[in-house]
N, C-alpha and C positions, 0 to 999 in steps of 0.2 A: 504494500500500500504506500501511495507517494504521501498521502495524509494522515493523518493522526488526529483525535482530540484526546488532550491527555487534560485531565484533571489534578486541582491539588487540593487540601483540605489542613486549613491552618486552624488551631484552636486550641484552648484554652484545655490544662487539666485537672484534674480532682486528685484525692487520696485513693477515690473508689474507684478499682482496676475494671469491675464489670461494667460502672457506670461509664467511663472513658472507652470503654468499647463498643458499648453501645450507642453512645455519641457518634463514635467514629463511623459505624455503623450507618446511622443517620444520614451523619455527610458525604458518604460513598452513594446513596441512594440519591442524595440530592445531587451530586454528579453528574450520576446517570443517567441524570432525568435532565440535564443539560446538555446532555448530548456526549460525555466522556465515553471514552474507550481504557485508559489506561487513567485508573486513579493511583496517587502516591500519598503516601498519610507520612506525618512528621518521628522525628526518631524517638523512640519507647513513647509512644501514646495513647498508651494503658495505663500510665503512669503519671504521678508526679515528677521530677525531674528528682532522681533520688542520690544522685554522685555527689550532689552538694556536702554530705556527709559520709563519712566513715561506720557504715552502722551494718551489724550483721542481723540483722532484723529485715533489713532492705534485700537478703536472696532470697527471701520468701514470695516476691514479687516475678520469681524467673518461673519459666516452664519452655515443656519442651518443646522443639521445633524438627517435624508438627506436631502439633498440641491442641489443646482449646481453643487458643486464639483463631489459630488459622486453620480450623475446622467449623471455624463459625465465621470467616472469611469466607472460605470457601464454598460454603452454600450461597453466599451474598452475592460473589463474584460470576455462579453460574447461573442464578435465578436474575442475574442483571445482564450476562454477556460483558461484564467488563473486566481486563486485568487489575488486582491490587497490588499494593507494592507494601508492606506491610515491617515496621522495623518493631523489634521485640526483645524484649531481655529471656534469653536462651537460657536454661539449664540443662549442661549437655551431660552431664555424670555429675555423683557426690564431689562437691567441692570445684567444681568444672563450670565458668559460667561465660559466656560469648555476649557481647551487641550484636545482633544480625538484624537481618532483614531476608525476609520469604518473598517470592513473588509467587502471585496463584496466578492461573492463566482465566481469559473467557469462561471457560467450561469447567471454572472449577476444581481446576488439576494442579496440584503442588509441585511445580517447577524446580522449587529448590533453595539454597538460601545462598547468602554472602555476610560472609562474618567480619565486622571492621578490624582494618590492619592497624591503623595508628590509634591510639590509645592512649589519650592525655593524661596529666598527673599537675593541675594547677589550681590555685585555692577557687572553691565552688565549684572544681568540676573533679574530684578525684576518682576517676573513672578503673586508674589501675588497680585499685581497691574491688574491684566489680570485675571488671572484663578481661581474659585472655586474648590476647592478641591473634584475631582470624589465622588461621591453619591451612584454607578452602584455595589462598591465591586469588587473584581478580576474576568475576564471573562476569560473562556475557549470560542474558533469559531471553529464547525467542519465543516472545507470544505471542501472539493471535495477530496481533499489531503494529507490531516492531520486536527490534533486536534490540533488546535493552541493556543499558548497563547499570549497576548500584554499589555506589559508595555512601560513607555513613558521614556524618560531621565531621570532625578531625581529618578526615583523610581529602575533604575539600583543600589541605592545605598544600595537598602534596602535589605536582604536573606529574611526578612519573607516574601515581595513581592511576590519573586519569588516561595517560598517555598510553598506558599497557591494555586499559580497559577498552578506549578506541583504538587500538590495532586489531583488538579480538572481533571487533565489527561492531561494539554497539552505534548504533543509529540515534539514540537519547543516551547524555550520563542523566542518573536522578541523585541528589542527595538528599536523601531524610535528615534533619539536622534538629540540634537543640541549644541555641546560643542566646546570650542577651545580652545586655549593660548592668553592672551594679548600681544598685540606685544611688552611692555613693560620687558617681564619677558628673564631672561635668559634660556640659552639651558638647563642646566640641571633642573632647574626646570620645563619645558617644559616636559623633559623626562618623569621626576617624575610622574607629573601628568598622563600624558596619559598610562603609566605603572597602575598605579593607575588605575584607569578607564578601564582595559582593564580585569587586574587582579580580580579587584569583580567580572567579569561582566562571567569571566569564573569561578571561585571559584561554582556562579551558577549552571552552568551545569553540576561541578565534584559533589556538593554537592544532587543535583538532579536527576542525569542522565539523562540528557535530551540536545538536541543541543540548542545554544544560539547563535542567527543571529545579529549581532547590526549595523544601518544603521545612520550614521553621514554626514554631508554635509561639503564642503569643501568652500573656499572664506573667502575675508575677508571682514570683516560689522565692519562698527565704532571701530576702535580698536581691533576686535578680530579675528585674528586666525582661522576658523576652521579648526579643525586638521584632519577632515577624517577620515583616520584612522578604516574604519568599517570590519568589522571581521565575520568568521563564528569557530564557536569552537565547538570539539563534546563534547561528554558526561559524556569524563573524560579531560576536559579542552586543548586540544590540538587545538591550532591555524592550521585550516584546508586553511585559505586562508585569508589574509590584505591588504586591498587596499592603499596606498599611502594617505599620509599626504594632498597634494596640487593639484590632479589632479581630476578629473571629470569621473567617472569608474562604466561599469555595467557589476556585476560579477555574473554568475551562477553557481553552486555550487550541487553536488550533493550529498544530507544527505540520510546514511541509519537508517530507524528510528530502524529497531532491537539492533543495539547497546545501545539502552536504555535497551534491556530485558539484553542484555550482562551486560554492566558494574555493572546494578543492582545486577545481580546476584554474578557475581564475587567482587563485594564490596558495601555491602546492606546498606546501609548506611539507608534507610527506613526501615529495618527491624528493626535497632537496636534502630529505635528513642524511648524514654525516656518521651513520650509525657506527661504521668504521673506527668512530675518534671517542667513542661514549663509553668505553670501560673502564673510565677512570669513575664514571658515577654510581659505581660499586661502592666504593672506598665510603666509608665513614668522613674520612675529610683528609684531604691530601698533604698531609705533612711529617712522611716518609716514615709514619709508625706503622 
């Protein structure tokens, strides 16, 4: 398909895991009813944003994948015809716990997951507390609709990320994400940041060719901000549509994926790679240790 409607769904969350699913629920249906094909939900949004602390109270919040969750996606996604994209706190064995994200297809069918590779450790978001660092390598999902690609927040930060993940052939990267501002911080560095954030995150799809959907939650949890803020950009980084910093917003969006053969062509930037000269970006940091 040269078109796509892909869906995103920003919103706010509770303490209550069933309650937040079923929310989320909600706004998958409201999607579909705008006409989405491929809906993407924000990262753990079943959840309150629980990294902010160190608490072993908060692994009682994982389960497996698949699991509940995404067996009750899965009947959503085949009684709608749409794909979901679904990010979720995994318990994969006793003491064994992953960030991923499932995608189910049209029909229903559990395609698989991707478990994130980078894994922060900074105040309010102490994540390595919680997650092992994905094991899976970069997934490409072909469904119904497209050949997708899913990376999780943190790993927004990385090009080779995304760089690995568009050679495998995704046609969309998505990230499910969960960022904000302390409410401590002033406005312009408010700005800064989320400029920051927004700017890698299309730098991606100019340096790719390829669209980049990113799906953030908004509320505010123990101090922080989330700032929203979720976007779709095509393929030479143009902000095709942003949602609001503060509100609760399900937007559908319609991607032509030819504009990947376009801008590739008109600025090949795969053509010209150098791949020859890149093994130094193995190295941890190049100063002959």
């Amino acid at each position: 398909m040269s078109k796509v409607q892909v869906g995103i769904v920003q919103i706010s969350c509770t303490a209550n895991k069933q309650e937040n699913l079923d929310k989320a629920i909600v706004k998958v249906k409201e999607a579909a009813a705008k006409g989405a094909q491929i809906v993407c939900l924000q990262e753990l949004f079943t959840s309150l944003y629980f990294c902010d602390v160190e608490d072993h109270d908060n692994f009682l919040l994982a389960e497996a994948i698949p699991g509940p969750s995404t067996d009750a996606l899965s009947k959503v996604a085949a009684d709608l015809g749409v794909v979901i994209v679904a990010s979720l706190f995994e318990k994969r064995a006793q003491g064994l716990y992953h960030n991923t994200t499932a995608v189910i297809d049209a029909d229903g069918a559990y395609l698989g997951k991707y478990r994130k590779m980078h894994i922060p450790d900074d105040p309010g978001f102490y994540e390595k507390f919680y997650f092992t660092p994905g094991d899976l390598g970069y997934k490409v999902f072909k469904t119904k609709f497209a050949t997708i690609g899913v990376l999780i927040c943190w790993d927004q930060w990385y090009p080779e990320a995304a760089r690995i993940t568009a050679l495998m052939g995704a046609e969309i990267l998505f990230y499910p994400t969960a960022i904000g501002w302390a409410t401590t911080q002033d406005e312009a560095t408010n700005v800064e940041q989320y400029n920051a954030w927004q700017t890698i995150q299309r730098s991606h799809a100019v340096a790719n060719g390829v669209h980049v959907v990113s799906v953030n939650r908004v509320g505010e949890e123990a101090g922080v901000k989330f700032w929203g803020g979720s976007f779709f950009s095509n393929p030479f980084g143009t902000i095709i549509h942003q949602t609001t910093h503060d509100q609760e917003e399900v937007i559908v969006q319609e991607l032509d994926l030819n504009k990947t053969d376009y801008y590739r062509t008109h600025w090949p930037f795969l053509r010209d790679r150098r791949i020859d000269s890149y093994q130094p970006i193995t190295k941890r940091l190049l100063d002959n240790d």
